[in-house]
C-alpha positions as CSV (number, residue, x, y, z in Angstrom):
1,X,1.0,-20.0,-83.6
2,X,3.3,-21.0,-80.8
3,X,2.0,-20.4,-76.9
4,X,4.7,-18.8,-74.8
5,X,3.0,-17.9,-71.8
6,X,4.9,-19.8,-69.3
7,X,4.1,-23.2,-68.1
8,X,1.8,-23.7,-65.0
9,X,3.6,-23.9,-61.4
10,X,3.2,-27.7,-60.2
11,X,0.8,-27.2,-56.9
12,X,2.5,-30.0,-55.5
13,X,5.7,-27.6,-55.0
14,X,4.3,-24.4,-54.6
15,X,2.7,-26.3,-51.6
16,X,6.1,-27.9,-50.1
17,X,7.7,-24.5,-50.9
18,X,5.6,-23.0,-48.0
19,X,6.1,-24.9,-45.3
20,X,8.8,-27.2,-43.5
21,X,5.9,-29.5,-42.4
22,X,5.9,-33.2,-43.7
23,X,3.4,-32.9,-46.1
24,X,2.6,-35.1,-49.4
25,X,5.7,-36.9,-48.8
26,X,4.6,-40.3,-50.0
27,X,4.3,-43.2,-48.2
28,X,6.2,-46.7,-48.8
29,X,3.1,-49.4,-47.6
30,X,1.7,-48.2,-44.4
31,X,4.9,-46.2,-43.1
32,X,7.3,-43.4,-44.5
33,X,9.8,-43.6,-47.3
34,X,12.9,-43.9,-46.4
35,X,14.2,-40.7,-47.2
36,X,11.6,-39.3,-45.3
37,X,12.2,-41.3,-42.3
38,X,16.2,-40.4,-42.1
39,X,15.0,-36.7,-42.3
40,X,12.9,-37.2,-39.6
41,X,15.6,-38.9,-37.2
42,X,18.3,-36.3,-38.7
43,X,15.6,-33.7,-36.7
44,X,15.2,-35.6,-33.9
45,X,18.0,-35.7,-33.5
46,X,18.9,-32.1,-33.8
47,X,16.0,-31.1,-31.2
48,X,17.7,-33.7,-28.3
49,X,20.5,-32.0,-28.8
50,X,19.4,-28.2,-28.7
51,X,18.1,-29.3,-25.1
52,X,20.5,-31.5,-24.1
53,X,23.6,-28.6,-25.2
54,X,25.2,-26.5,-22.9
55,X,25.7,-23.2,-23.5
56,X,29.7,-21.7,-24.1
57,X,29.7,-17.9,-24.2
58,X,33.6,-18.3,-25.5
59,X,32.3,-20.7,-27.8
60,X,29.1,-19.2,-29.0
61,X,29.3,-15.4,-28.7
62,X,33.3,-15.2,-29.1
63,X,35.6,-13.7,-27.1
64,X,35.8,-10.4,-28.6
65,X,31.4,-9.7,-28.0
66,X,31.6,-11.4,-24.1
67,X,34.3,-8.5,-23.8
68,X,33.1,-5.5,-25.6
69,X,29.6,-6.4,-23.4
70,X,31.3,-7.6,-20.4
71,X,28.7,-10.4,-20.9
72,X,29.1,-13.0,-17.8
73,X,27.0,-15.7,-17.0
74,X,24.7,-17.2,-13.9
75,X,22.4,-20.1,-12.5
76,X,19.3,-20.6,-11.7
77,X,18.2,-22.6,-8.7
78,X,18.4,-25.6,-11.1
79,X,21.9,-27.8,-10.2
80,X,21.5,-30.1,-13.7
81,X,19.8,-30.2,-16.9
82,X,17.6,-33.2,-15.6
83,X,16.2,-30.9,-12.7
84,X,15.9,-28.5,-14.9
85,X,14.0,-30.4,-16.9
86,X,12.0,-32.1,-13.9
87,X,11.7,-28.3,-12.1
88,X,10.7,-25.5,-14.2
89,X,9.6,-23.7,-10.8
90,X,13.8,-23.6,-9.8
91,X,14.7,-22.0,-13.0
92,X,12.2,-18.9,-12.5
93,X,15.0,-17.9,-9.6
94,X,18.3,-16.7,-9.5
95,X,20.9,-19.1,-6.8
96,X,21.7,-16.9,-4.1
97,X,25.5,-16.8,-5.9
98,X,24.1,-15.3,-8.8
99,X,21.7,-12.6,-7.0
100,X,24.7,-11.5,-5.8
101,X,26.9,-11.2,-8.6
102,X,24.2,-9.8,-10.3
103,X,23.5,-7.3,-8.1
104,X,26.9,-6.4,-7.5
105,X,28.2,-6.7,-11.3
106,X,24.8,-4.5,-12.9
107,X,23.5,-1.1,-13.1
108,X,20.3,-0.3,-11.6
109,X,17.6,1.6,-13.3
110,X,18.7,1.1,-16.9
111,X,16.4,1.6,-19.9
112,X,16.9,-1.9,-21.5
113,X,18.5,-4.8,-19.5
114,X,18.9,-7.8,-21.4
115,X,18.7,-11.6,-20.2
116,X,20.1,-14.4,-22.4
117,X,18.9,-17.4,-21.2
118,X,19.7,-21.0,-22.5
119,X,15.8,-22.2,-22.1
120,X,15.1,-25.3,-24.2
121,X,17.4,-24.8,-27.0
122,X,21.3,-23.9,-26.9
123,X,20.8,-24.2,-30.7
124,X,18.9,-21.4,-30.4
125,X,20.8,-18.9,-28.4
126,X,23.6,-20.3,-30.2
127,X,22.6,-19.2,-33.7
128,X,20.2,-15.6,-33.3
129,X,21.1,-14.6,-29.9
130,X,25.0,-13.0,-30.5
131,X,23.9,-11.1,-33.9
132,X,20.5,-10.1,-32.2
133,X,22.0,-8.5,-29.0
134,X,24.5,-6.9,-31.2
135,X,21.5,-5.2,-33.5
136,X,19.6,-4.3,-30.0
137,X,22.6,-2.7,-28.3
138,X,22.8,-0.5,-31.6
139,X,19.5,0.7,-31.8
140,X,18.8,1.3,-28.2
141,X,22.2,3.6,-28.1
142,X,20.9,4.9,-31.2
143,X,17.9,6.3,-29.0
144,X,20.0,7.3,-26.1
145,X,18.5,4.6,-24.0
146,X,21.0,3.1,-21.5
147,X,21.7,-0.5,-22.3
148,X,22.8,-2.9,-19.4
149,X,25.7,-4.9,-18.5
150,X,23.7,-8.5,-20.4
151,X,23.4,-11.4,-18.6
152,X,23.2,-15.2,-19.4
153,X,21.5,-17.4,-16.8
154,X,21.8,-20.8,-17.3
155,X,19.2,-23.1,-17.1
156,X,16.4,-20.1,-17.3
157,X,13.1,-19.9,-17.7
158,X,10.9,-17.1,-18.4
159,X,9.8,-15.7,-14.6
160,X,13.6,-15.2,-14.0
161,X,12.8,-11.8,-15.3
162,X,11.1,-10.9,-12.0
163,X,14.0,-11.5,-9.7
164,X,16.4,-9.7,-12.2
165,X,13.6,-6.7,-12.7
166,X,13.5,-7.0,-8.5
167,X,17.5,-6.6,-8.5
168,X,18.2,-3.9,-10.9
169,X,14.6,-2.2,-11.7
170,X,15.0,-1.7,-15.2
171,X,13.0,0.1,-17.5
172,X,12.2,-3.0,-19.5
173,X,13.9,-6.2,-19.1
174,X,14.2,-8.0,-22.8
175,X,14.8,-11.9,-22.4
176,X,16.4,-13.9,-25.4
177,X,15.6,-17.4,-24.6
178,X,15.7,-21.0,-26.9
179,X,12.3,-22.1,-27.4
180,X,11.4,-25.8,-27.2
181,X,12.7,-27.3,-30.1
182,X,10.4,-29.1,-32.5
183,X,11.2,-31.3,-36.1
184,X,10.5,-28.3,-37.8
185,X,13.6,-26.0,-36.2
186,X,15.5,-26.4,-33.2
187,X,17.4,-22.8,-33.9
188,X,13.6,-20.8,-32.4
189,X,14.4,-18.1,-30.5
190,X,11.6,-16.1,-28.5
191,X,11.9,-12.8,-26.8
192,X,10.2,-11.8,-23.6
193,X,9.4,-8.6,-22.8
194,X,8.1,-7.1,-20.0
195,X,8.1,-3.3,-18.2
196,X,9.8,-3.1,-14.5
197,X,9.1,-6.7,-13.8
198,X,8.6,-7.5,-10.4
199,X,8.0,-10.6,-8.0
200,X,4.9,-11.3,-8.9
201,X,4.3,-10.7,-12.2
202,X,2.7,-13.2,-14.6
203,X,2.4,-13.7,-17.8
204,X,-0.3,-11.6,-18.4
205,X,2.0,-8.9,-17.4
206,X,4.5,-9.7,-20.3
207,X,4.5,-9.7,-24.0
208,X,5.9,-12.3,-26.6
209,X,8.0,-12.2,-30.0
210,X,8.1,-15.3,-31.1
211,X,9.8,-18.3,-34.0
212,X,13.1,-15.8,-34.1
213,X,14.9,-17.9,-36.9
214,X,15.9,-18.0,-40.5
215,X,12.1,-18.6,-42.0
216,X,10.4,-17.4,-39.4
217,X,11.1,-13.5,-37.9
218,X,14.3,-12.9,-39.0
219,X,16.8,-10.8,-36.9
220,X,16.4,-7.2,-38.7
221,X,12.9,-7.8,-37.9
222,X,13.3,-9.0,-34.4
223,X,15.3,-5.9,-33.6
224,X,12.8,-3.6,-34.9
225,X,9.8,-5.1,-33.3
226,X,11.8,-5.5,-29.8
227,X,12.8,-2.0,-29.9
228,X,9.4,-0.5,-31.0
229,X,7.4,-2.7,-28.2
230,X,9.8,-1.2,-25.7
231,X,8.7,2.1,-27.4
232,X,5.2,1.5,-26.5
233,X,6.0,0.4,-22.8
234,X,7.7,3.0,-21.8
235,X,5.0,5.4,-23.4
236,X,2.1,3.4,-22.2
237,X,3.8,2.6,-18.4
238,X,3.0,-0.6,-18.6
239,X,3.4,-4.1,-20.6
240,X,1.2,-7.7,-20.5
241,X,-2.5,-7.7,-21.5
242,X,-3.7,-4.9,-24.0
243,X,-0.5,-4.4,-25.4
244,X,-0.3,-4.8,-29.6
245,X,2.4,-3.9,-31.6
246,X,1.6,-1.3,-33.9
247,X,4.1,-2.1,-36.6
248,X,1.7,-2.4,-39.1
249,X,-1.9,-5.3,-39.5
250,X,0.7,-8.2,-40.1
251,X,2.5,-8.2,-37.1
252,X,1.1,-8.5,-33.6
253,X,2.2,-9.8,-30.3
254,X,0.3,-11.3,-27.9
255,X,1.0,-11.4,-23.5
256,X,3.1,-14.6,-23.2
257,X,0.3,-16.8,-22.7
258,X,3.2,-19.8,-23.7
259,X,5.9,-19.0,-21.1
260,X,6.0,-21.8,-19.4
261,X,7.2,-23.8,-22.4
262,X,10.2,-22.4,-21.4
């Protein structure tokens, strides 16, 4: 009599199928096989470049999404990519330019303001960031929240969310940012959330959603967990420390204890 239960899965797979790690790859002597090692340069490579890119909000959001959101761009207090990456302290502030534009180019006291910032991977804005703020802009106008003007600040990191929150006092200020690229990805996205942020503020007084990207948190999921955590701030009066999502057991967030990363 013929067996046709199916044959057994090889573990070997079902162990590469769950994670982009380099594991049980081989090994040629003491080093990589080849086809290994090209992967490896091939991501290297690709992470370099996510920090090394420059944001193009023609280029990367099209011209028809920078109009319909009258999306503009700003600086930091960083002048290059090398200070930025030699002073995180001047990208937690606005130039004095760009307060000003700000200022005079935002509404004040909006329900959701969102910040695009370029962080440590244009990759990243580049490839979650247009559809995200699109799917965040729907479901905020979908509550009757008022959605601000966005803004993208070039070379930004995460305590920029204090001088804009010190600007335009927002309900909750929402910042997309790249997150430092690794061999794994360089497309991660994170968002930062905090409630009226202020000069100040720390970390413990934000919250993080993190690894936004094609096998990590995809964007339907991204939107739904932003939009419920800003939910929960504005029912609680408050964001940071003690804040959990309460989506469901499998998905938490956790007060940006990783911020400076970015």
């Amino acid at each position: 009599m013929s067996d046709n239960s199916p044959a057994p899965l090889d573990p070997v797979e079902l162990a590469l199928a769950q994670t982009p790690a380099r594991v049980l790859v081989g090994r040629a002597g003491l080093g990589y096989r080849t086809s290994t090692w090209l992967r490896l340069r091939e991501d290297h490579a690709a992470a370099r470049d996510a920090v090394h890119t420059e944001v193009d909000l023609e280029r990367d959001f099209g011209a028809e999404r920078v109009a319909r959101f009258g999306l503009f761009g700003v600086e930091s207090q960083v002048a290059s990519k090398g200070e930025y990456l030699r002073r995180p302290d001047l990208g937690r502030k606005l130039s004095d330019t760009s307060r000003e534009r700000v200022r005079a180019e935002c509404s004040s006291g909006c329900d959701v303001q969102v910040i695009i910032g370029d962080g440590l991977s244009a990759t990243a804005v580049a490839t979650q960031a247009p559809e995200l703020l699109d799917r965040l802009h729907a479901a905020a106008t979908q509550r009757g929240w008022s959605f601000g003007r966005p803004v993208f600040v070039r070379y930004c990191r995460v305590g920029v969310m204090n001088d804009i929150g010190d600007l335009l006092a927002p309900a909750v200020v929402v910042l997309l940012i790249g997150e430092r690229p690794g061999l794994a990805t360089a497309e991660s996205l994170s968002a930062y959330m905090a409630f009226h942020p202020r000069g100040g503020h720390t970390d413990a007084d934000r919250n993080l959603i993190s690894n936004i990207h094609a096998r990590g948190v995809g964007l339907t999921e991204a939107a739904q967990r932003i939009i419920a955590l800003a939910d929960q701030f504005r029912a609680a009066g408050r964001s940071g420390v003690g804040m959990t999502e309460v989506l469901g057991s499998c998905l938490s967030t956790h007060p940006a204890s990783i911020s400076e990363s970015t």
